[in-house]
Structures are given as C-alpha cells and as structure tokens.
C-alpha positions as CSV (number, residue, x, y, z in Angstrom):
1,X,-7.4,25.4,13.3
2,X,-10.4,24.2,15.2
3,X,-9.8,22.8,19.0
4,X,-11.5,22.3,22.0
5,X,-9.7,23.1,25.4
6,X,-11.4,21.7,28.2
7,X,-10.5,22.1,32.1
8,X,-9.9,19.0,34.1
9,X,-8.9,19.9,38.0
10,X,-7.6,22.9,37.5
11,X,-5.8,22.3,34.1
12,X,-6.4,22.7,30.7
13,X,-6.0,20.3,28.2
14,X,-6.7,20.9,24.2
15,X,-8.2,18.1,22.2
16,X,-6.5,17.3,18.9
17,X,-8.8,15.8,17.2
18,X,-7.2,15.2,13.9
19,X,-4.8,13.3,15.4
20,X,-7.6,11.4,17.6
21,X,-9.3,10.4,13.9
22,X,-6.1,9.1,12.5
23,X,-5.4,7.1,15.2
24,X,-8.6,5.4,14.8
25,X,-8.8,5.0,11.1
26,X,-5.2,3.4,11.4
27,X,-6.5,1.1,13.9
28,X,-9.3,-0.2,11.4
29,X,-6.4,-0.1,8.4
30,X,-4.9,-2.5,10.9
31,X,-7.7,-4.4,12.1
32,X,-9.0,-4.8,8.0
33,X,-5.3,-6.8,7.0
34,X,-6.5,-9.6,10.3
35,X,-10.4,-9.5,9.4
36,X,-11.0,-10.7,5.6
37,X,-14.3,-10.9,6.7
38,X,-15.0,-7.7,7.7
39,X,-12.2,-5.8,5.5
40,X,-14.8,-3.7,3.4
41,X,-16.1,-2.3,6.4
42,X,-13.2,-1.5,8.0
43,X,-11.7,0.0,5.1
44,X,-15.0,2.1,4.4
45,X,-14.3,4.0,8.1
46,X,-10.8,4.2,8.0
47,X,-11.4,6.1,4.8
48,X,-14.5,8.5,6.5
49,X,-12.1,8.8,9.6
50,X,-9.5,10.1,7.1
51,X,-12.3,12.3,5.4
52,X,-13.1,13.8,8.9
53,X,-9.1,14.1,10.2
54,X,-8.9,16.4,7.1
55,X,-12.1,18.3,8.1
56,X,-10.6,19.3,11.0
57,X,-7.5,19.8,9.6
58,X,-5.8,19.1,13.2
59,X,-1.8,18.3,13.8
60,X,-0.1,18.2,17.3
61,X,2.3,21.1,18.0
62,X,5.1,18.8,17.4
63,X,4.2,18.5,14.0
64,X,3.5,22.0,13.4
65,X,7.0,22.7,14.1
66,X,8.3,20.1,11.9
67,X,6.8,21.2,8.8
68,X,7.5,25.4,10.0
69,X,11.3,24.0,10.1
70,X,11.9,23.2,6.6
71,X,14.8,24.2,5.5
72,X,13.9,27.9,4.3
73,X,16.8,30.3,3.3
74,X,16.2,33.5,2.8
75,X,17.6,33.7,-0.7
76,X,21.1,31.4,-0.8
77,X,23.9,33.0,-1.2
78,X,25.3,30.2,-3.2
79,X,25.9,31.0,-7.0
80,X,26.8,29.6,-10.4
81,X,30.7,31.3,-10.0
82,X,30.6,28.3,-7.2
83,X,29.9,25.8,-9.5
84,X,33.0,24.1,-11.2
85,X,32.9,23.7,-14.9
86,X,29.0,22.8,-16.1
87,X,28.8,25.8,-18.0
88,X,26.2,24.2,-20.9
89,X,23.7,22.9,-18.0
90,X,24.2,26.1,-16.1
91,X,22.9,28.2,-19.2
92,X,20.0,26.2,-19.5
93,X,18.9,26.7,-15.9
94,X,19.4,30.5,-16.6
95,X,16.8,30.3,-19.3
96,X,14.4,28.3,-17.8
97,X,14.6,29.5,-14.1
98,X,16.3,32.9,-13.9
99,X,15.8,34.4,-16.7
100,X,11.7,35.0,-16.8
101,X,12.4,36.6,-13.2
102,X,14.7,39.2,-14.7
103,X,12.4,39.6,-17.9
104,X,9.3,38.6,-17.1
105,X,7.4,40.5,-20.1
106,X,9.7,39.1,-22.7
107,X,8.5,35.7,-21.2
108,X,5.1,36.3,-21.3
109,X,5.1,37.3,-24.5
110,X,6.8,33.8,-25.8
111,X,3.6,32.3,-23.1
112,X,6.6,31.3,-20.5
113,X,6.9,32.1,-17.2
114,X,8.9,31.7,-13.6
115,X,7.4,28.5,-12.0
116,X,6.9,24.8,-12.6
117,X,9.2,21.2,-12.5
118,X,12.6,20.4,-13.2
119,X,14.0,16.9,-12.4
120,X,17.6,16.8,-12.2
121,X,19.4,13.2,-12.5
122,X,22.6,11.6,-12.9
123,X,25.1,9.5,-11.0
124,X,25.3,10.5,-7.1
125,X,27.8,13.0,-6.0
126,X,27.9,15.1,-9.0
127,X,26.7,18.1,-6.9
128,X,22.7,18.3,-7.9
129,X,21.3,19.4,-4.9
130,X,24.3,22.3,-4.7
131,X,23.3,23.7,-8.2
132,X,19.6,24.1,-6.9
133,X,21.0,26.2,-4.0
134,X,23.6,27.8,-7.0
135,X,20.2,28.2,-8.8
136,X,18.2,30.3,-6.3
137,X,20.5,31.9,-5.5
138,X,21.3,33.3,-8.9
139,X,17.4,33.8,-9.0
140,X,17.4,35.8,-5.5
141,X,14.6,33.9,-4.2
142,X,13.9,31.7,-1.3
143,X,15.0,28.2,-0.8
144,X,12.9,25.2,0.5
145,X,15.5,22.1,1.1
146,X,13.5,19.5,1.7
147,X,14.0,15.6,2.0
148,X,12.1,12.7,2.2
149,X,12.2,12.3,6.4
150,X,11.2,16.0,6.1
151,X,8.0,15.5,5.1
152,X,7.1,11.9,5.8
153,X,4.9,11.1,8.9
154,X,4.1,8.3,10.8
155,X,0.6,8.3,10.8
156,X,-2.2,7.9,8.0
157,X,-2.8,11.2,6.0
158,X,-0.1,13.2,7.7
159,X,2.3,12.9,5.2
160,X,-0.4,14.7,2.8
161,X,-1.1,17.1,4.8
162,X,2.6,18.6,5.5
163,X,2.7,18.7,1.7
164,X,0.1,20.7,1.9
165,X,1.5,23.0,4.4
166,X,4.5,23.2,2.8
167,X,3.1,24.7,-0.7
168,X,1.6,26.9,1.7
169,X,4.7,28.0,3.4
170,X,6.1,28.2,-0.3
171,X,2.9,30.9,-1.6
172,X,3.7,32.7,1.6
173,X,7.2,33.6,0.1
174,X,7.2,33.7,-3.4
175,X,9.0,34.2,-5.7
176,X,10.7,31.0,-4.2
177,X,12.3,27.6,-5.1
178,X,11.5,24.0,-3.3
179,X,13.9,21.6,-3.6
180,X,13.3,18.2,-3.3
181,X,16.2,16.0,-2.8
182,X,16.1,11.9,-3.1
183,X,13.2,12.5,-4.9
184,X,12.7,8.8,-5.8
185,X,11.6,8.6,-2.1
186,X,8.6,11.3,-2.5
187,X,7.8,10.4,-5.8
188,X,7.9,6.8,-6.5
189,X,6.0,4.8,-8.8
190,X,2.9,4.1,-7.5
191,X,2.7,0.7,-9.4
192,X,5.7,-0.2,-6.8
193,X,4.4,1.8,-4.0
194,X,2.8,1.0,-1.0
195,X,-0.8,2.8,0.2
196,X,0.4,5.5,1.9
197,X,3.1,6.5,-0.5
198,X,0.3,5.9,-3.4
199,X,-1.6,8.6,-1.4
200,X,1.5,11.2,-0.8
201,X,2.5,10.7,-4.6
202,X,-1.5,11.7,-5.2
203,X,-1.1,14.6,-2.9
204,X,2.2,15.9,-4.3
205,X,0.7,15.9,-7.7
206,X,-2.3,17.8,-6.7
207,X,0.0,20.2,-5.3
208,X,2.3,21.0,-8.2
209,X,-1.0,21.3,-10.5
210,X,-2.3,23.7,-8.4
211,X,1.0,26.1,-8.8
212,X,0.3,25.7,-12.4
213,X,-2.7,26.8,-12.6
214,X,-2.6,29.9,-10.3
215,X,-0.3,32.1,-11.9
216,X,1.9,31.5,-8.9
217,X,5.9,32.1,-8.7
218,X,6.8,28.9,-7.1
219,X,9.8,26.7,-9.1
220,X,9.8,23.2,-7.9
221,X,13.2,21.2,-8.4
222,X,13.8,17.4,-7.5
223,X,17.0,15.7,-7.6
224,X,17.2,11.6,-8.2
225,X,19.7,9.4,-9.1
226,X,16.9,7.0,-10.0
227,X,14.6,9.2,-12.9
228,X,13.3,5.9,-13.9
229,X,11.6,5.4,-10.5
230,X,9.8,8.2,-10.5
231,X,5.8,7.7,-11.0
232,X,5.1,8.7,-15.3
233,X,2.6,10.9,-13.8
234,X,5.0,13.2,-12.4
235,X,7.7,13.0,-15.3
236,X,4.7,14.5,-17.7
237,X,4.8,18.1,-19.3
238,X,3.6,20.9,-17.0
239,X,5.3,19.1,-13.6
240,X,8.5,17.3,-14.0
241,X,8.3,17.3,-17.9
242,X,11.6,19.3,-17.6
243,X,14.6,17.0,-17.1
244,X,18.3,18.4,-16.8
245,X,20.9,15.1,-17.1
246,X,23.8,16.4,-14.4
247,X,26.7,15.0,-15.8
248,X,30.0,14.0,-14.1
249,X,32.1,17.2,-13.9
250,X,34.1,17.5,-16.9
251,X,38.1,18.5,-17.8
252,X,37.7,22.7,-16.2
253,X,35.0,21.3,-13.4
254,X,37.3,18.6,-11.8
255,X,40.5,21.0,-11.8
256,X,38.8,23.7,-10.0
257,X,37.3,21.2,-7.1
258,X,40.9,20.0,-7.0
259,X,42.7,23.2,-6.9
260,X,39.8,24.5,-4.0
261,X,40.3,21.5,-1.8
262,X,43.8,21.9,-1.6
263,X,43.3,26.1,-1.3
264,X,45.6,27.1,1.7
265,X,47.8,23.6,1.3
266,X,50.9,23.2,1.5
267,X,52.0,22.0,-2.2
268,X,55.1,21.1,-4.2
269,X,55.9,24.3,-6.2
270,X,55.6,21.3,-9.2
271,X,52.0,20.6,-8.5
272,X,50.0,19.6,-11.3
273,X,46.3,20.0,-11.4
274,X,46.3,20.2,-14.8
275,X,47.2,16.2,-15.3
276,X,45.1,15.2,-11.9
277,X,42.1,16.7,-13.9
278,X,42.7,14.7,-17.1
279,X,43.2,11.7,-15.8
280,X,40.5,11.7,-13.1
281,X,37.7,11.7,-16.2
282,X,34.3,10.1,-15.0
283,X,35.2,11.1,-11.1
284,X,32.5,12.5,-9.1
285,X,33.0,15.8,-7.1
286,X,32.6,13.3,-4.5
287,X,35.1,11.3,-5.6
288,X,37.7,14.3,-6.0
289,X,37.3,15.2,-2.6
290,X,37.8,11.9,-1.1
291,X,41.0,11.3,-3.2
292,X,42.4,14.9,-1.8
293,X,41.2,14.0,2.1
294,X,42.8,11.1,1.8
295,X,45.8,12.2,0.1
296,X,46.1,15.4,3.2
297,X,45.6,12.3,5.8
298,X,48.4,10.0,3.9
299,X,50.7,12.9,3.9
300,X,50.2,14.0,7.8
301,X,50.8,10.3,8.9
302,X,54.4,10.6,7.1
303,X,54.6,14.0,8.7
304,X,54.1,12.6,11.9
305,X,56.2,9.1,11.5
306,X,59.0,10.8,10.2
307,X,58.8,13.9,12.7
308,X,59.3,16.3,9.8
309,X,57.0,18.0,7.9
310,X,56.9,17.9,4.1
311,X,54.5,19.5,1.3
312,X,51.8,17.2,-0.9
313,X,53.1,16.0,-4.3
314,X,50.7,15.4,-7.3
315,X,52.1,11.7,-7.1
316,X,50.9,11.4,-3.3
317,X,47.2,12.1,-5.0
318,X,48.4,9.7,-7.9
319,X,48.5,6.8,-5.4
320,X,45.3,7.4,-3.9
321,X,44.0,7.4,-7.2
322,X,45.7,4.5,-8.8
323,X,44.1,2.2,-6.0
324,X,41.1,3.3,-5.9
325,X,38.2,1.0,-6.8
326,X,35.9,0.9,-9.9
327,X,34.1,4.8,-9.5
328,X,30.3,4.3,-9.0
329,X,29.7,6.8,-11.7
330,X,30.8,3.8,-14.1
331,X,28.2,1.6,-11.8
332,X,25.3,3.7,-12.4
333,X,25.6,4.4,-15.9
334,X,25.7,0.7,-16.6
335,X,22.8,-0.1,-14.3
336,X,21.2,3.3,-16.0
337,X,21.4,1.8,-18.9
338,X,20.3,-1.5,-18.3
339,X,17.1,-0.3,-16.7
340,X,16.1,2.1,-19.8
341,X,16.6,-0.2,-22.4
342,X,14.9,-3.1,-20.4
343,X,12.0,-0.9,-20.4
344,X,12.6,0.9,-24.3
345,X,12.3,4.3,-22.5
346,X,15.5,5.9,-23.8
347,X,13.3,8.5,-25.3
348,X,12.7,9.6,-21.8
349,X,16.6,10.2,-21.3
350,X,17.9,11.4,-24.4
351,X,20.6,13.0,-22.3
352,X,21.9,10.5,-20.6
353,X,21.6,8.2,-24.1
354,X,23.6,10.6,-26.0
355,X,26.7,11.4,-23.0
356,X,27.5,7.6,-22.5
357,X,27.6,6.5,-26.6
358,X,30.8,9.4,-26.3
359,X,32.4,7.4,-23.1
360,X,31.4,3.8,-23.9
361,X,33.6,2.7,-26.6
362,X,36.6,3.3,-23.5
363,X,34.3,2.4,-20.4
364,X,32.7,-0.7,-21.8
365,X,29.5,0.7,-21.7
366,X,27.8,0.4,-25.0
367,X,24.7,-1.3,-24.8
C-alpha cells in the first residue's frame, strides 16, 4: 500500500491519498447534480479521480479494520443435528456444498466441484442465515458473515473496494464459506439502483466470476427474503444460478424448536408438543419462539400476582397462539406471489410455486 509520511514540527503524518482522491471526485459528483452546464466535465474527473483512488489503492486505518473484522469463524461449530426438521433442503446442501469437499475426485469426474452461488429465499424468520452457519460447519470450513453495513462505505468506490478485500480475505482461508445476509441490500437490481449501488452490484459480480474461473474453494451463500429483487445478472447459472426455497418449518421442525425453548421448564407432566406442532402449521421459527417467550412471561406474572409458583400448561401457549395476529409468513407468500406473477417469472421460483398450490386452497392463497 503506497503512502507518503512526511514530518511537520517534529511529527509525522502519513498521506492517504486514496481517500484524498475520493474526496475530490465526490465533490465534482456533487458539484455535476448543481452545474448542468458543466456536468460532463465534472463527471469526466470524478470518474479519473476514481481511476486514480484505485491506483493507489489507499483506505484509512479505520477502514482497514473494518473490512479485517468481518465476521470470520474458524469453522462453526453449528451443524445440521441443530437444524429442526428440513431434512429434504438439508440433503440438497450436502450434495452441492459438502459433499465435493469429502469426495472431491468423484466430483471432478461428474465436472463439479466445491465453490460457487447459492441464494437462499423464503419468508423471514425461517432460520436461513443459521443453516449457512449449520452448513459450514458440516463442511469444516471457515465462515464469512457478512451484512450489508459490513461492507457499505460512505464514500465513492469504497464500497468496491472492501468487496474486494474481502474475496481476498476469503482466498486467504480457503476452503471457506461467505455468507451474505439481506442480500437484496448488496445485490439489488440495478434498473432500481442508485449509482453507487449500480457500481457495488458491478463489483460483486466481478468478484464471484473471478472465484469461478480460478479453480478456487470459496462457496458464496446469500439469504433474501426478496429473490425477486435481486439484479438477473446475479441470479444467472455459474453465480447465484443455485436457488434453495427455505420453507417454513414443517410438522418434526416446529416440535423440536418448541420442545428446545421450553428445555429446562417447568411443564405440566400433560404437556403436549405434539398438538402445539400441528396446529402452529405456517409459523416461523420466529414465531415459535415468540409464542413460548411470551407464554414463560404470562406464566411468571401469575407466579408473581398470585405469590405461588405454578408449571406452564400447553393451553397457556394455546392462548398466546389463539390471539396472535395474521403470521407474516402468510403476508409474504401472498405478496411473493403477487410480485412473480406480475412479472410471469414463476419459472424462476418453481419452489416456491409448487409449496404454496399445497397450502393455498386452506390459506387463501391461490393465485
């Protein structure tokens, strides 16, 4: 990284000059949207101040940090036996991710290998980001968690170039996963984007390319609960081509987060989780876990009105359940669906097309 320390009065003082050109060219960005008149030029040295910030390849300390403190783990302990229920989508994600690391010359002989895109979608808090931890580690490999605010900075080019660093954090420590989370905020439509997120969505698909064509044992994941969002460039086969629909969990998955949110409870020998699970169909994990919290809370107000304690009943979940509000899983399958059909892409999310025609005849959600 080139710099220049210089010595005023006894102290030294480093000149960043990548940051200096990015200041200037976002000066003439500025100064182009006020000047019609001159906006061609202005534009023309924003862009050669870019050219040069990139050159010099300069970031401030601060910075440096940021992008170094991604969330790296070295290899998750987190595995499938930690995901409820999901068995189908968990076998898939063996085959594509885990499996060519454990039998890598059967792979190559079928031309597959360890690496690429997967794009994960479905309604929110159905546990997406927790089976990409689940995921690594199953694989034994590192872990890059990253989020939007993670990589986004606040001057022009900056969010490119921690991209950049990033990948190159991730070949540092291959084999390895990233995992991006609210990936509709990385990798947005650039039709509906502004400039700087047209660039970052530019940069981030010069980035996954590159993995492809190096031989390179880096898996990239992203999680959305918007698929359609996400630009056509990056949904095309040999990045994100991959899509896994994650699914509410079904009748085994919601009686296991049940029965471990309540572990080490005090419970009515009658307990049923059994009936909790069948009649909670369409519930989130998210969802679950709110009904138990506020179930435990409900029963330690009684606990402390009536002075006495007193275990937690499967009706005291019941009546959590009965008044709670329409679940937002129903929402977003009917706005899901709304937005596919309005733009005739349900070829796209065959998935997600086939799951709801088996719930909509009860839910109201046939199309």
């Amino acid at each position: 990284m080139q710099q220049n320390t210089i010595n005023i009065q006894g102290k030294d003082y480093t000149l960043d000059f990548s940051r200096f050109y990015l200041n200037n060219a976002e000066k003439y960005l500025n100064a182009s949207k006020s000047n019609k008149n001159r906006e061609e030029e202005y534009l023309k040295k924003a862009e050669e101040l870019i050219h040069r910030s990139k050159i010099a390849s300069f970031t401030s300390q601060e910075n440096i940090n940021a992008v170094n403190d991604f969330t790296l783990k070295k290899k998750p302990t987190t595995k499938f036996s930690d995901v409820a229920g999901l068995e189908e989508l968990k076998e898939r994600i063996k085959l594509k991710v885990i499996e060519p690391l454990k039998n890598p010359e059967l792979f190559k002989l079928f031309g597959k290998k360890f690496g690429g895109g997967i794009l994960m979608y479905g309604p929110p808090g159905c546990g997406k980001s927790f089976i990409a931890e689940a995921t690594a580690g199953e694989a034994k490999v590192h872990y890059f968690n990253v989020k939007a605010s993670d990589i986004k900075g606040k001057y022009v080019g900056e969010t490119e170039q921690n991209i950049t660093r990033l990948f190159k954090i991730a070949r540092e420590n291959q084999p390895c996963i990233i995992f991006f989370d609210e990936f509709e905020a990385l990798g947005r439509e650039r039709n509906d984007a502004v400039g700087h997120d047209k660039a970052m969505v530019s940069q981030l698909l010069t980035e996954i390319d590159s993995v492809g064509n190096k031989n390179q044992q880096i898996m990239v994941l992203a999680a959305t609960n918007e698929p359609w969002s996400i630009d056509l460039a990056l949904r095309r086969e040999g990045r994100f081509g991959n899509t896994l629909f994650v699914p509410p969990p079904d009748l085994e998955g919601r009686a296991t987060i049940l029965k471990n949110n309540l572990k080490d409870k005090p419970l009515e020998d009658d307990f049923d989780f059994e009936f909790l699970a069948k009649i909670t169909d369409l519930y989130s994990g998210a969802d679950l876990i709110e009904v138990c919290n506020t179930a435990i809370e409900n029963v330690l107000s009684h606990c402390l009105e009536k002075k006495a304690i007193r275990k937690i009943t499967t009706d005291d979940l019941l009546k959590v359940i009965h008044k709670k509000k329409e679940l937002i899983t129903l929402s977003w399958f009917r706005k899901a669906l709304e937005i596919i059909h309005l733009n005739n892409n349900q070829d796209s999310f065959n998935e997600l097309i086939e799951y709801t025609s088996k719930i909509g005849k009860n839910e109201a959600l046939v199309y």
